[in-house]
C-alpha positions in Angstrom: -27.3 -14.0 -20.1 -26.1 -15.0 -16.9 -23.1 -13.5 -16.9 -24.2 -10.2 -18.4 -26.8 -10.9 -15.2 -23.5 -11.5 -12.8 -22.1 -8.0 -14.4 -25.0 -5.9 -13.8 -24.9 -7.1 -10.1 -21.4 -6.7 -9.5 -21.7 -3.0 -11.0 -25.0 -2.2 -8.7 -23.0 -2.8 -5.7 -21.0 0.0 -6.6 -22.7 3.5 -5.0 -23.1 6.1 -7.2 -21.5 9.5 -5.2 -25.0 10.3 -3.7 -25.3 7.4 -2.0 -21.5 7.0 -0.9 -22.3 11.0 0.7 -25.3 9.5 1.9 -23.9 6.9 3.9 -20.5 9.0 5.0 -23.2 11.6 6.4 -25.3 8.9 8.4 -22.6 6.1 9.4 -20.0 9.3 10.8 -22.8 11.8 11.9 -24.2 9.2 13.7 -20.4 8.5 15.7 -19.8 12.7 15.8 -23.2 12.7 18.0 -22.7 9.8 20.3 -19.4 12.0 20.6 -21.5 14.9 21.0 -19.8 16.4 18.5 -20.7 18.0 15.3 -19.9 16.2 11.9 -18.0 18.7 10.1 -18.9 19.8 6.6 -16.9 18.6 3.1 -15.5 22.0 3.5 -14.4 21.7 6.9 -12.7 17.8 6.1 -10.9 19.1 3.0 -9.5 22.2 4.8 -8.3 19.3 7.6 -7.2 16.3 5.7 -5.9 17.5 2.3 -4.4 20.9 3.8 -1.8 21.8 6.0 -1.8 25.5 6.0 -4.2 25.5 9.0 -3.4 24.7 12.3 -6.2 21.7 12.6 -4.8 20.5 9.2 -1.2 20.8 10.9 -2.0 19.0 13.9 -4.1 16.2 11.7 -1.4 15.6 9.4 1.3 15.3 12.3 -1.2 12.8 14.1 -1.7 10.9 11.0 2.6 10.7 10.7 2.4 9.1 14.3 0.0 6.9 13.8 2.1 5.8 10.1 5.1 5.2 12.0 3.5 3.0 14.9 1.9 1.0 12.3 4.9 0.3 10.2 6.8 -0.6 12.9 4.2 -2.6 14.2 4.8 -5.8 12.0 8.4 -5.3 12.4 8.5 -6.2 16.1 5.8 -8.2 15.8 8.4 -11.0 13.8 10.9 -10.6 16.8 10.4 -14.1 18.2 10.6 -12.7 21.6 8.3 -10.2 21.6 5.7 -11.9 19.6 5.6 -14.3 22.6 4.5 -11.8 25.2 3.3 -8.8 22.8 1.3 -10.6 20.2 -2.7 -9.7 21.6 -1.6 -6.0 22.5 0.1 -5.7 18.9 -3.1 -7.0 17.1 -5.4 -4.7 18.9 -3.1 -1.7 18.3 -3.1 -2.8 14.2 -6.8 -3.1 14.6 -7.3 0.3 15.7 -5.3 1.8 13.6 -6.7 -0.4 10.5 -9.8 0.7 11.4 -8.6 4.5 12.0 -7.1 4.7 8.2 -9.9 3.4 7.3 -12.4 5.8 8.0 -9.7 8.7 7.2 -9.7 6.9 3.7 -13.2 7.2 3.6 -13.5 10.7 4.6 -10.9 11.3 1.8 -13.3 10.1 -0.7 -16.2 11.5 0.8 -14.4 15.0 1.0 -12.6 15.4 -2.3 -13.5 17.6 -5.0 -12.7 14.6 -7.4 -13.2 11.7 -5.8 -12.2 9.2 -8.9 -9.2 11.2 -9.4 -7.7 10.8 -5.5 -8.6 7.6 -5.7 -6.2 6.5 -9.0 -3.4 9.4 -7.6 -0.3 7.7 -6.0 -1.1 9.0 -2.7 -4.9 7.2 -3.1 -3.5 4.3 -4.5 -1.0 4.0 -1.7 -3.6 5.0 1.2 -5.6 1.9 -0.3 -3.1 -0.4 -0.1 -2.2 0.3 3.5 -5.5 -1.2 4.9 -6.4 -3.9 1.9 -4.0 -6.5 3.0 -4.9 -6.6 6.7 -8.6 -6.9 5.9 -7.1 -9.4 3.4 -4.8 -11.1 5.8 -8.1 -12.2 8.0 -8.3 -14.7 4.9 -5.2 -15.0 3.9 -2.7 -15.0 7.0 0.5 -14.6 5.1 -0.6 -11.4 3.6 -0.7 -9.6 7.0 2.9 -8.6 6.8 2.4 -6.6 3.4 0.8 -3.7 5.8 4.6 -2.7 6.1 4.1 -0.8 2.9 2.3 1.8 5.1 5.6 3.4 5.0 4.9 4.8 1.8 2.7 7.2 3.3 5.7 8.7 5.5 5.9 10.7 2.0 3.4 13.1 2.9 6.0 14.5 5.3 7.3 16.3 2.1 4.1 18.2 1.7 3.1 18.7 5.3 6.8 20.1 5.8 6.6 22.1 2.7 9.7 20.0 1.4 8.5 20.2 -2.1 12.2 20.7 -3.7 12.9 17.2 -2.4 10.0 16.0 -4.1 11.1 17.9 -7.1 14.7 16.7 -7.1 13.0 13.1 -6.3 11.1 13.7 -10.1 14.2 15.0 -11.9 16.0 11.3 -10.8 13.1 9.0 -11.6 12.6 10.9 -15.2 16.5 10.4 -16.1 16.0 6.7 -15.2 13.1 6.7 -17.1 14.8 8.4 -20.1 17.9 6.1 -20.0 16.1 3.1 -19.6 16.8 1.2 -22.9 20.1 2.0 -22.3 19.9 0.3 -19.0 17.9 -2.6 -20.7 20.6 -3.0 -23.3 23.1 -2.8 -20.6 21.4 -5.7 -18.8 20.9 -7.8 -21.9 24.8 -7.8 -22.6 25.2 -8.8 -18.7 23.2 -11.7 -18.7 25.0 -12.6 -22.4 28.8 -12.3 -20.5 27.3 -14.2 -17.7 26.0 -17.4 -20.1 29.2 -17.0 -22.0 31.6 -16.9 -18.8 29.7 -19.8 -17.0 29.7 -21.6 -20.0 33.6 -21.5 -20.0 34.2 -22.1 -16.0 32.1 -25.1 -17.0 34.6 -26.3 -19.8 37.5 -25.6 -17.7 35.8 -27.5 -14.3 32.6 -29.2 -14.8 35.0 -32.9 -14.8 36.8 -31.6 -11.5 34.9 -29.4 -9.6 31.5 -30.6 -8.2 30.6 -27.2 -7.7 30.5 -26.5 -11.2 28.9 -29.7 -12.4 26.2 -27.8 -15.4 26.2 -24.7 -16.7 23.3 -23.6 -15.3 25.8 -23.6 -12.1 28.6 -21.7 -14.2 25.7 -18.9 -15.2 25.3 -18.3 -11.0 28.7 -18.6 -10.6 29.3 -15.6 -13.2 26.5 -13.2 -12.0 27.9 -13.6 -8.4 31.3 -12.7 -9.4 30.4 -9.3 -11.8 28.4 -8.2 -9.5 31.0 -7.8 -6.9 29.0 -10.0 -4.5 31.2 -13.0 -4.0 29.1 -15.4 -1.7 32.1 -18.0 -2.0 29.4 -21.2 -2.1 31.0 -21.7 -6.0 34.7 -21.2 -6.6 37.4 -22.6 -9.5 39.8 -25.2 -8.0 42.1 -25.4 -11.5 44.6 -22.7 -12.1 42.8 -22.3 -15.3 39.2 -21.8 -14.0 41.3 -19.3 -11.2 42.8 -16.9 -14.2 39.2 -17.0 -15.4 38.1 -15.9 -12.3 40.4 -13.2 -11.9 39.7 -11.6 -15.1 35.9 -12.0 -14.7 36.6 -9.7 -11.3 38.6 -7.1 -13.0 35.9 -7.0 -15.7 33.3 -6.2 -12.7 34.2 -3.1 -11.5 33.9 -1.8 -15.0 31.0 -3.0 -15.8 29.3 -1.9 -12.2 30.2 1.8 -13.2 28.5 1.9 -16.5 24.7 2.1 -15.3 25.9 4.7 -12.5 27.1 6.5 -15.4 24.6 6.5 -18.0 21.9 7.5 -15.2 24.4 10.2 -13.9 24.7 11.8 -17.7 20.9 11.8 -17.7 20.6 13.5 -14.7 23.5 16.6 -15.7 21.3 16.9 -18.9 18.0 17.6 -17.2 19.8 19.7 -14.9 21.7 22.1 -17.4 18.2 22.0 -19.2 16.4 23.3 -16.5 19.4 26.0 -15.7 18.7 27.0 -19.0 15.1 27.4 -19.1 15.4 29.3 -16.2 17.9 31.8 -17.4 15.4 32.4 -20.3 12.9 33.6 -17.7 10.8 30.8 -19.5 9.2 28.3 -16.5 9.8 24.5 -17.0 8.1 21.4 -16.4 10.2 20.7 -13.0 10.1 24.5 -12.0 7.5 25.0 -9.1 4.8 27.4 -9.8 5.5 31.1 -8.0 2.9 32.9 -6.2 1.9 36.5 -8.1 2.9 39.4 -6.1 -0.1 40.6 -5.3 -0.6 37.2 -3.2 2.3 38.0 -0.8 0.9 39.0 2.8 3.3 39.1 5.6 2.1 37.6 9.3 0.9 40.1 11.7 1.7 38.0 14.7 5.5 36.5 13.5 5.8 38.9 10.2 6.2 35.9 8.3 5.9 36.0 4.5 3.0 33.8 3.2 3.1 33.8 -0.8 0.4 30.8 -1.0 -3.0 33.0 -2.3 -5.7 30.1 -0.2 -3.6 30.3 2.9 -5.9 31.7 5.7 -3.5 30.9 8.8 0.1 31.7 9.0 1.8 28.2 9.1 4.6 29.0 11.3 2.2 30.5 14.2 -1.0 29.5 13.2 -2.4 33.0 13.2 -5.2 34.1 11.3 -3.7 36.3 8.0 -5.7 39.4 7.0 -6.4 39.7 3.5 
């Protein structure tokens, strides 16, 4: 009973959406009019923070890139011994603000989307989340502070603010070829580690007597994974002419095996490419194709005679002029 007590507890602390729009409205109306300004509606905010086809969505989303890049850099000269001596209070207050800045832009995300749940589980939510956690975290546990780095996953809304979409596209058509060969990789992997506990096995035969370096297998194993992977650290090496034929052949046998995953991934991505030529010479659309505008959308820009094929764009997003439809 208590714990079913606990659970019902735990999930009344969690506001239902008219309370969450409840609170967004009092807590940021309530900071608009100190401002003496006017809270904008969920309209107004979506128009601003999810699109970029206005000019106060433009300038929003190229102040938000700023503030992204100060704070990722932000932990990154803060570990420079030198300058955490005489910049570490200025460096916290600047995180500070811009923790608390994401925040509320989080928040007004939530509060402003048509589908709340749904931003919230999408990568961009997910990664948005995780750019302010560990620093709220951090007061708590200190070592998680510099995890905030990975607020340089949000540099990736630079592809839509710059309508780069094709990169994003080309971006999808790599990870679904790794995706699609990876039991192939997997396999691949398998019959590394097995070459690797077969060869260090053998360099321990040959040299585990002579060579302190090699004095278990566990030792031959490292030794092995060093040398087909091309690294070569040089902290373990044969000392017997034996163990140094070994070694030569295990290098030859490297650069063969380093070319196979390159290739298997490269095959996957010619198929999805000649796929996608095909379906296209068809006429019929395919899953990595982006969606074209109908023709009645197209409206050319009175002001710079742009072309705008986007049917909600109200401002021309090369001059910011308002289209007439």
């Amino acid at each position: 009973m208590r714990r079913l007590w606990l659970i019902k507890k735990i999930l009344e602390l969690i506001p239902t959406r008219e309370k969450y729009d409840r609170f967004i409205q009092r807590f940021f109306g309530f900071i608009f009019t100190k401002l003496k300004l006017t809270f904008p509606t969920k309209a107004q905010l979506y128009s601003i923070i999810f699109k970029s086809d206005s000019p106060a969505g433009k300038q929003f989303d190229i102040y938000l890139l700023y503030a992204i890049g100060i704070s990722a850099f932000i932990p990154i000269l803060n570990s420079i011994p030198t300058l955490n001596t005489y910049l570490s209070i200025p460096f916290l207050v600047l995180e500070w603000i811009l923790t608390l800045a994401f925040t509320a832009e989080y928040l007004l995300r939530i509060y402003c989307a048509k589908k709340s749940v749904h931003y919230i589980l999408s990568f961009y939510g997910i990664v948005d989340a995780l750019s302010i956690f560990p620093f709220y975290l951090a007061i708590i546990f200190p070592g998680l502070q510099s995890v905030a780095i990975i607020r340089i996953l949000r540099v990736l809304r630079i592809f839509r603010i710059l309508n780069m979409g094709g990169f994003m596209k080309e971006a999808y058509v790599m990870l679904m070829s790794i995706k699609r060969s990876l039991r192939k990789i997997l396999i691949f992997m398998m019959f590394v580690f097995i070459t690797a506990v077969i060869l260090g096995s053998i360099m321990y035969t040959i040299e585990g007597d002579i060579n302190p370096q090699l004095s278990s297998i566990p030792k031959g194993i490292y030794w092995a994974i060093v040398t087909l992977t091309t690294v070569g650290y040089g902290d373990i090496s044969p000392i017997t002419d034996m163990g140094q034929i070994v070694a030569s052949i295990v290098m030859i046998l490297a650069y063969s095996i380093i070319a196979v995953p390159t290739g298997i991934i490269s095959a996957e991505i010619i198929a999805a490419d000649l796929k996608r030529n095909k379906l296209i010479d068809k006429d019929i659309e395919p899953d990595l194709k982006e969606p074209e505008s109908e023709p009645d959308n197209i409206i050319n820009c009175s002001n710079c005679n742009l072309t705008i094929t986007d049917k909600d764009a109200k401002y021309c997003k090369r001059c910011g002029a308002p289209l007439d439809r």
